[in-house]
C-alpha positions as CSV (number, residue, x, y, z in Angstrom):
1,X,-16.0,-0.8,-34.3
2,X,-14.1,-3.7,-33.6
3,X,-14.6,-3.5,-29.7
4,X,-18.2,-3.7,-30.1
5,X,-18.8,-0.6,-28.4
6,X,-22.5,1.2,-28.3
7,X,-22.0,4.1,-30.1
8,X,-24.5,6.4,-28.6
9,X,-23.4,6.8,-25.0
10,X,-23.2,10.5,-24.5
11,X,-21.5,10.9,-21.0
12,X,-17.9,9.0,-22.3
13,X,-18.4,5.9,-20.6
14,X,-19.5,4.1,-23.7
15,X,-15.9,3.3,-24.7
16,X,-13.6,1.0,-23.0
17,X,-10.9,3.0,-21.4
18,X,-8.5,4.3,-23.2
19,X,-6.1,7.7,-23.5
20,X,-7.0,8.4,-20.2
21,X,-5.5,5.8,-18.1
22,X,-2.3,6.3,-20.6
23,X,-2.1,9.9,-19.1
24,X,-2.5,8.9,-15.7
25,X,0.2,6.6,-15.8
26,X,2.4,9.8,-16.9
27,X,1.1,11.9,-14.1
28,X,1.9,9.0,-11.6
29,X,5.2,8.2,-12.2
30,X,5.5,11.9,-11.8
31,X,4.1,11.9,-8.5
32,X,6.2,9.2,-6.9
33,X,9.3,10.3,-8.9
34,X,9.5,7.4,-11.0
35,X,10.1,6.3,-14.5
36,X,6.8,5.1,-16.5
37,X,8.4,2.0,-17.3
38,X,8.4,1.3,-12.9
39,X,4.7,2.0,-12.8
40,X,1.8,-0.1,-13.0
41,X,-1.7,1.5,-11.8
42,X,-3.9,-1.0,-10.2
43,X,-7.5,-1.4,-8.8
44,X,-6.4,-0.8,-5.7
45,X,-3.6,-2.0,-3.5
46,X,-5.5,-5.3,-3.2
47,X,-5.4,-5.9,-6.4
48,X,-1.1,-5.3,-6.2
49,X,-1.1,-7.7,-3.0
50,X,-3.0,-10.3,-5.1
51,X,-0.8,-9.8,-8.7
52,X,2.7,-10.2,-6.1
53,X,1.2,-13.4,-4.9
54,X,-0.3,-14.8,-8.0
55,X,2.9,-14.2,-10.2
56,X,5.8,-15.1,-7.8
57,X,4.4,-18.1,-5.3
58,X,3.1,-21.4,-6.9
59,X,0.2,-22.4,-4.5
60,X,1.0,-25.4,-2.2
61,X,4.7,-24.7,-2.6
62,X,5.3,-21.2,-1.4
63,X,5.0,-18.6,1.3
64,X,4.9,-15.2,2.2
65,X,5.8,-13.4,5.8
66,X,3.9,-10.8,7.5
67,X,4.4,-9.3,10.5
68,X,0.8,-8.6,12.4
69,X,-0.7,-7.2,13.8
70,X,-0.6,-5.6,10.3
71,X,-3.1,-5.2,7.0
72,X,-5.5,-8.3,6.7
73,X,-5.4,-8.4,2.6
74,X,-2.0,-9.7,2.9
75,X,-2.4,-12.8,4.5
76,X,-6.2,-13.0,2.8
77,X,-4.7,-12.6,-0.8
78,X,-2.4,-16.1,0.2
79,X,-5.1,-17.7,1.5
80,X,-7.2,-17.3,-1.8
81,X,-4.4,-18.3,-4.0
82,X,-3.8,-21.3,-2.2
83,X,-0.4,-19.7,-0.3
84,X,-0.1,-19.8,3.2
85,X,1.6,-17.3,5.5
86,X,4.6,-17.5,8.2
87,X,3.9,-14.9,11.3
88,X,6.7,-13.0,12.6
89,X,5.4,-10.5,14.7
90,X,6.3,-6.6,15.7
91,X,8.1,-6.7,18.9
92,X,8.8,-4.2,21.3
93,X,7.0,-0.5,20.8
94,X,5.2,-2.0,17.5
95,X,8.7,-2.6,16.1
96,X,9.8,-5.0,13.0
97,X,11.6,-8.2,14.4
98,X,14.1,-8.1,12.0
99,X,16.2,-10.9,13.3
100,X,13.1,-12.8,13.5
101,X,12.6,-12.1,10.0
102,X,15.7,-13.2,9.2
103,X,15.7,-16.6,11.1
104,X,12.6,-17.3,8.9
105,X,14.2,-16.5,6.0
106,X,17.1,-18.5,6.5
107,X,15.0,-21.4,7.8
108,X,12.7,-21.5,5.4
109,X,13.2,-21.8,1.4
110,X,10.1,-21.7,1.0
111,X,9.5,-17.8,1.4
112,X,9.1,-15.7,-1.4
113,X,8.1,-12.8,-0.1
114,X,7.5,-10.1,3.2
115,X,4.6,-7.8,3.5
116,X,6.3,-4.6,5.5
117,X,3.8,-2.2,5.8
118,X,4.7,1.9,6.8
119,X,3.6,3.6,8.1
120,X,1.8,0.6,10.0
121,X,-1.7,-0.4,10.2
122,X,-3.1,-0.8,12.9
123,X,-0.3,0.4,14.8
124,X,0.4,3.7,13.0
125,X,4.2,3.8,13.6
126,X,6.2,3.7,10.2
127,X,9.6,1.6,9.7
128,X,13.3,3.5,9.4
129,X,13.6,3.3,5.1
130,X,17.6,2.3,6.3
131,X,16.3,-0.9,8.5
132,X,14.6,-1.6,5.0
133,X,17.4,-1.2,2.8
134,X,19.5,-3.2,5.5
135,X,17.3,-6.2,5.2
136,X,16.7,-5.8,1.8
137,X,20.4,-6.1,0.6
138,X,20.5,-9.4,2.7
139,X,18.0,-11.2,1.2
140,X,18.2,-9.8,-2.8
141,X,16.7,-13.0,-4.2
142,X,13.6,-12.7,-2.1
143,X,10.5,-9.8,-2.5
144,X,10.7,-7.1,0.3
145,X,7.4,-5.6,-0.3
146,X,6.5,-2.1,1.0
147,X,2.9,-0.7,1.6
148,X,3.2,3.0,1.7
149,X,-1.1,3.1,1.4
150,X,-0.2,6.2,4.4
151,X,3.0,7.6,3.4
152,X,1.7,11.2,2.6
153,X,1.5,11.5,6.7
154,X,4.8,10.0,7.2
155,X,8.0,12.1,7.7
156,X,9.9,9.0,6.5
157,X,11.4,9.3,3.0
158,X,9.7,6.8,0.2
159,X,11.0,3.8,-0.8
160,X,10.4,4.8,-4.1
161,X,13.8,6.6,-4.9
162,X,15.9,3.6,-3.7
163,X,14.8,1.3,-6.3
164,X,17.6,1.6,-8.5
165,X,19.4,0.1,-5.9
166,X,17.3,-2.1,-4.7
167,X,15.4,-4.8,-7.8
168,X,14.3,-6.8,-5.2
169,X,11.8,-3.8,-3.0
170,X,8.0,-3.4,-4.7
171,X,6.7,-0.3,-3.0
172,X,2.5,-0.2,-2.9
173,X,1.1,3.2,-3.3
174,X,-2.7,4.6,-3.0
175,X,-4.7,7.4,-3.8
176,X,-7.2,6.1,-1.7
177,X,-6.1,7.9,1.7
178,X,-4.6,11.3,1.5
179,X,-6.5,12.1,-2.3
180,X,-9.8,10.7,-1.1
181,X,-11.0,8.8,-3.9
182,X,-11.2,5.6,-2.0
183,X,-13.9,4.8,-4.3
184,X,-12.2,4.9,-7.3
185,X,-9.7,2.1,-6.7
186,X,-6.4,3.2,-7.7
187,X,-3.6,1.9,-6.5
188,X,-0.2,1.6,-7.4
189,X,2.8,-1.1,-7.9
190,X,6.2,0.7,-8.4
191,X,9.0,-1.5,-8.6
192,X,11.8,-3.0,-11.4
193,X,10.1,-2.7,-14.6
194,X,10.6,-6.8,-15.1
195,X,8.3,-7.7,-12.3
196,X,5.4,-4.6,-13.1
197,X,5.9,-6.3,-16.9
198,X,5.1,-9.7,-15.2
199,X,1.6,-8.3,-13.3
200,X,0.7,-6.4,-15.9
201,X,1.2,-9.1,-18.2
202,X,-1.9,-11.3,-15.6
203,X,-3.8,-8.2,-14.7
204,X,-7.6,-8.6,-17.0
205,X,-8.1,-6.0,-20.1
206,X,-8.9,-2.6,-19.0
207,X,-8.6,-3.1,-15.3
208,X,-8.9,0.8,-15.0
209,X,-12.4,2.0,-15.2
210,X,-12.5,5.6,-17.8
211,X,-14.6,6.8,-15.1
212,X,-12.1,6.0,-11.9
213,X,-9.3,7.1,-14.1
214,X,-10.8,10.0,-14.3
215,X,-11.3,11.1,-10.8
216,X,-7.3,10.7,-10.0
217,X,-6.7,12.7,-13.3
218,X,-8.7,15.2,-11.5
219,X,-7.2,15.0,-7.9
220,X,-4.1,15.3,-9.9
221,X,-4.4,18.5,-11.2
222,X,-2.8,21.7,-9.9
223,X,-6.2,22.4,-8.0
224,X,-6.6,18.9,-6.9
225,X,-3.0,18.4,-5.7
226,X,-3.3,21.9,-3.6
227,X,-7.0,20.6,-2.0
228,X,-4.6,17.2,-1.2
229,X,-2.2,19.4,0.5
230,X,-4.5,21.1,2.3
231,X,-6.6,18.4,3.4
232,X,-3.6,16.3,4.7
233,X,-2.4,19.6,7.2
234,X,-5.9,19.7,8.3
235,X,-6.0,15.8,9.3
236,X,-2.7,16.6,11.1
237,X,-4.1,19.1,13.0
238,X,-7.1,17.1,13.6
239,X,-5.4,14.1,14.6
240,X,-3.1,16.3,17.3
241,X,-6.5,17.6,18.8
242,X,-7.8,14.5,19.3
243,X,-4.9,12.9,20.3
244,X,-5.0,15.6,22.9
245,X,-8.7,15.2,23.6
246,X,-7.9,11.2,24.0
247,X,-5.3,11.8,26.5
248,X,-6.9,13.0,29.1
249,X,-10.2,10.7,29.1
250,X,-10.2,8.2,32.1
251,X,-10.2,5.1,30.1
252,X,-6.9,5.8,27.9
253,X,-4.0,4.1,29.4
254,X,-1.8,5.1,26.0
255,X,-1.7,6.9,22.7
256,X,1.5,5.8,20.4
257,X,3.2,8.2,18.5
258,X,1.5,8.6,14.6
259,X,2.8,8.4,11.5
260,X,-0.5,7.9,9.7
261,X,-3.9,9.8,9.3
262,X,-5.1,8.1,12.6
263,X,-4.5,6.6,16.3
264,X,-3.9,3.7,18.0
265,X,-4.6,3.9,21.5
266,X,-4.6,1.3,24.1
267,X,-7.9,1.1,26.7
268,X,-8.4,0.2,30.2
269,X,-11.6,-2.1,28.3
270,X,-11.2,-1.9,24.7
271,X,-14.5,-4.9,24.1
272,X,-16.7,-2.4,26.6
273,X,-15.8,0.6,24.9
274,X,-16.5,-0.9,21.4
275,X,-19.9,-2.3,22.5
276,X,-20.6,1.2,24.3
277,X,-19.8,3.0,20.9
């Protein structure tokens, strides 16, 4: 009574959210192999870029890196919070510049934070978990921030199991992509209990809709999970045939090597073939 509530919904959704979102935290943190207490479920990835931002830079004062061409909600969710961002670009084959990186790091006190994100998006190759852990023992009083939004297509190992060893590494999780519920926005921040106490503590009152926590209770049931499984061999497979398909039209100069659910591929006319399409 004391939340107000109308009493006569019928379908659930009349109550704020409640034991459900508790359980989903506990199947979660089984999923990624973490403890509860390294968990916190969010609307979204977005809404774990925006939290990182909002809690650890003070707008004016601070920055993040990023390393495009790479997800647009990083640099977005500075720009919004009054945070700007530094630019170190992927060299080579799509590659992390990590010297680069750590020039910037060095030069600049005024870095909190790098958005790595693997595998990559747009460029769908992921980064070596040891290159991470490398740079990640250099800089310990800075955030190395991990987006694993495609890591159910990645033959890489997850950060998620270093984190004992590594307080400083916040690895971004989704069941957006390989469960398919982009439409329930659930996301996850998995990283030292201290900072997901900090987000949590600036995230609003039942960020998790009942009705979104109940689709990933759903997809993570026995029969959901094997459907997951089954779905991600079968984008595999789909991605090799039209990788194959790709390769041998006129207009593709290269395909590179993916670790995600899709392609990038490089176009004699890239602008001619979007407008054609």
């Amino acid at each position: 009574l004391d939340a107000n509530e109308n009493p006569y919904g019928g379908n659930g959704v009349n109550r704020y959210p409640g034991p459900e979102v508790a359980k989903l935290y506990g199947l979660m943190a089984n999923l990624y192999g973490v403890e509860r207490e390294q968990l916190l479920v969010t609307p979204g990835s977005d809404e774990a870029i925006a939290l990182l931002v909002r809690a650890f830079c003070e707008p004016g004062k601070h920055r993040i890196a990023v390393c495009p061409p790479t997800f647009g909600m990083y640099a977005l969710s500075a720009k919004v919070n009054g945070v700007d961002s530094l630019s170190v670009p992927l060299i080579n084959k799509w590659e992390v510049d990590w010297a680069g990186l750590k020039s910037a790091f060095e030069a600049n006190a005024d870095l909190r934070m790098v958005f790595l994100c693997t595998p990559q998006n747009p460029a769908s190759t992921s980064i070596k978990t040891d290159e991470i852990k490398a740079f990640a023992s250099q800089f310990s009083d800075h955030l190395i921030i991990v987006d694993e939004a495609y890591q159910e297509f990645n033959d890489q190992p997850s950060m998620c199991q270093a984190l004992a060893d590594f307080p400083n590494v916040v690895v971004m999780r989704t069941m957006s992509k390989a469960f398919g519920i982009a439409g329930a926005r659930i996301g996850a921040m998995i990283a030292d209990p201290r900072i997901c106490n900090i987000c949590s503590a600036m995230m609003t009152p039942y960020a998790i809709p009942s009705t979104s926590a109940q689709a990933a209770l759903d997809a993570l049931t026995p029969a959901g999970l094997a459907q997951s499984k089954a779905q991600i061999a079968e984008l595999l497979t789909e991605r090799a045939r039209l990788q194959e398909a790709l390769e041998a039209h006129p207009d593709v100069i290269k395909i590179y090597p993916s670790a995600a659910n899709f392609l990038m591929v490089v176009m004699k006319d890239a602008a001619a073939l979007q407008e054609r399409l």
